[in-house]
Every structure is written in structure tokens, then in C-alpha cells.
C-alpha positions as CSV (number, residue, x, y, z in Angstrom):
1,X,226.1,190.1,131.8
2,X,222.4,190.0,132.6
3,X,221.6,193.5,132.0
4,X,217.9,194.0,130.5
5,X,218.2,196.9,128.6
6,X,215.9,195.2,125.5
7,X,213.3,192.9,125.4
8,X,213.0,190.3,122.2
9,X,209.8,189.1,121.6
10,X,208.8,186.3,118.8
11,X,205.2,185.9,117.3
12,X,204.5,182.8,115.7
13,X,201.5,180.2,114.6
14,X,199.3,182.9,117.1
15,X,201.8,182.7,120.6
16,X,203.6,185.2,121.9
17,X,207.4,184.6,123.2
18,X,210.6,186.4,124.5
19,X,213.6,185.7,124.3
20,X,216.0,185.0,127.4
21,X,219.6,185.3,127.2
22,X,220.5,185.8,130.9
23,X,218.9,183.8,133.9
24,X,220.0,182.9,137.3
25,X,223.7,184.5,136.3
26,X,224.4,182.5,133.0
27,X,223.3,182.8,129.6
28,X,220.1,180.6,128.9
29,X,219.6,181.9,124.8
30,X,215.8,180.0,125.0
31,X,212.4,181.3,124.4
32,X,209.7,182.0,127.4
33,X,206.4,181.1,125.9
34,X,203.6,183.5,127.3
35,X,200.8,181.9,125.1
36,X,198.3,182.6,122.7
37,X,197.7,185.9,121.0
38,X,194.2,186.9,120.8
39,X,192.9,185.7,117.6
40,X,191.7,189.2,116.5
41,X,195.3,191.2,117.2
42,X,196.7,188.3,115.0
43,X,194.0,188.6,112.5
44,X,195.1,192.6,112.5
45,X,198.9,191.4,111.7
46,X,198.0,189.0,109.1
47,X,196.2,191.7,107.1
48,X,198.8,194.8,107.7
49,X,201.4,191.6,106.7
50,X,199.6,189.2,104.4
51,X,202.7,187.6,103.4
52,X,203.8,187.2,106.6
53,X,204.0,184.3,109.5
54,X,206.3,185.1,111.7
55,X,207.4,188.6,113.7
56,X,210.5,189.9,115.9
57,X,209.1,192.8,117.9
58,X,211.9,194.5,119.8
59,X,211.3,196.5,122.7
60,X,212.9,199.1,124.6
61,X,213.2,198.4,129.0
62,X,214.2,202.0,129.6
63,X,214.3,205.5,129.2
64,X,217.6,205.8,128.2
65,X,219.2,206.4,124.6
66,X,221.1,203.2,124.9
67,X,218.4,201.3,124.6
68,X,217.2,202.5,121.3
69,X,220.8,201.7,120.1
70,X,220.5,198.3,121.4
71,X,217.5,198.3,119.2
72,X,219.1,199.4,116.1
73,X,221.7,196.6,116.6
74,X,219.1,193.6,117.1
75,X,217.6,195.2,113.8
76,X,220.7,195.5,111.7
77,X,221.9,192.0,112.8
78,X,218.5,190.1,112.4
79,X,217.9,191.9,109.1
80,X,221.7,191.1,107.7
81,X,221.1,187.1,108.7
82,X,217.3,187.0,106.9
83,X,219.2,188.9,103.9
84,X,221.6,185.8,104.7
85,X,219.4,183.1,104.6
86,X,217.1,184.2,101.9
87,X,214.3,185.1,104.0
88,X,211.9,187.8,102.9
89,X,211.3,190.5,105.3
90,X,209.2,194.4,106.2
91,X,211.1,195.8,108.7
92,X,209.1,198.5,110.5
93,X,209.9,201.5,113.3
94,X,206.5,201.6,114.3
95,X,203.8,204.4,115.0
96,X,202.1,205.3,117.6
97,X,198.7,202.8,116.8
98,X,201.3,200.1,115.7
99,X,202.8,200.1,119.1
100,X,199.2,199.9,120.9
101,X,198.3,196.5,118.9
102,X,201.9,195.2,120.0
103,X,200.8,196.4,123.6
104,X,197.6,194.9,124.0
105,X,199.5,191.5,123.0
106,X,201.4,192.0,126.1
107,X,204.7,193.6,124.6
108,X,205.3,196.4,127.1
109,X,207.4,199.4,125.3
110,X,207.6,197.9,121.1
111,X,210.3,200.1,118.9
112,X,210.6,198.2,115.9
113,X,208.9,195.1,114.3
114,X,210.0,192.2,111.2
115,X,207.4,190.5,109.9
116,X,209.2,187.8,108.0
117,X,208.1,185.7,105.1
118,X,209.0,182.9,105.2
């Protein structure tokens, strides 16, 4: 019901997304484009995940402990339908230098990454 407790972001061929499923009080369920990633954070990602193309990065909007369980469920369910489709994946909770590469690509509080191969 439009509540933003999570963000979802997507990373893919170098842009940066996130994913919308609430706007002007209906669901949308589209992807906001913020553009290009610089070319040496994804150059960092390709080499920590050389078999990877594509990342979910799941972020947390506030302080609260619902918001990492909102996490754990966008983590459980996206993992279950990769496992689903066949899609090779490294799920990660991520550190403390993980989450400052995640920041400086604009992704404001990062919790949890998939790099998927696919």
C-alpha cells in the first residue's frame, strides 16, 4: 500500500535501476533507470563476480527491524525463483567495504546483494 520500507535496486550492462511498485497510489511494478555506473565500481563487481552480469542489491529505508525482514523475504523469494528457473547465483549479506562500493553507486543503505549468472 505504498509503504517504502525496502528499496530494490537492479545492476545490469553498467546502469543502475530501482524498482517501483507503488506510485501516485497504485502499483506501477516498473524499473526507474538512474543511469550509468561508473566504469571502475563495475569493473570492481565484475572481478569480486567474474561469472556474473547482472545484480539485485536490496536495501533497507529504515531503522527499524522490519525492514531487515522485508529483506530476508525479497532474498528468499528471488533466490527460490533463480533456483526455479535454472539461473546460477552468490547471494551475499554484505560487509562493511561491500556496502561502501554499493554506496558510491548511489544505493543508499545496501543489506544484501545476488550477483546472478546468467
Amino acid at each position: 500500500g505504498g509503504e517504502s520500507v525496502t528499496d530494490l535496486y537492479l545492476i545490469s550492462n553498467g546502469t543502475l535501476s530501482r524498482y517501483v511498485n507503488w506510485e501516485n497510489n497504485r502499483p506501477t511494478h516498473s524499473l526507474i533507470v538512474f543511469g550509468e555506473i561508473e566504469k571502475s565500481l563495475y569493473r570492481g563487481l565484475a572481478k569480486e563476480y567474474p561469472l556474473s552480469n547482472t545484480f539485485v542489491v536490496m536495501g533497507k529505508n529504515e531503522q527499524f527491524g522490519r525492514s531487515l525482514w522485508e529483506v530476508g523475504y525479497q532474498l528468499l523469494n528471488i533466490l527460490l525463483q533463480a533456483n526455479a528457473l535454472n539461473i546460477g547465483y552468490e547471494s551475499t549479506l554484505l560487509d562493511t567495504s561491500q556496502k561502501m562500493v554499493f554506496r558510491h553507486m548511489g544505493i543508499k543503505e545496501p543489506i544484501a546483494a545476488i550477483a546472478l549468472k546468467m
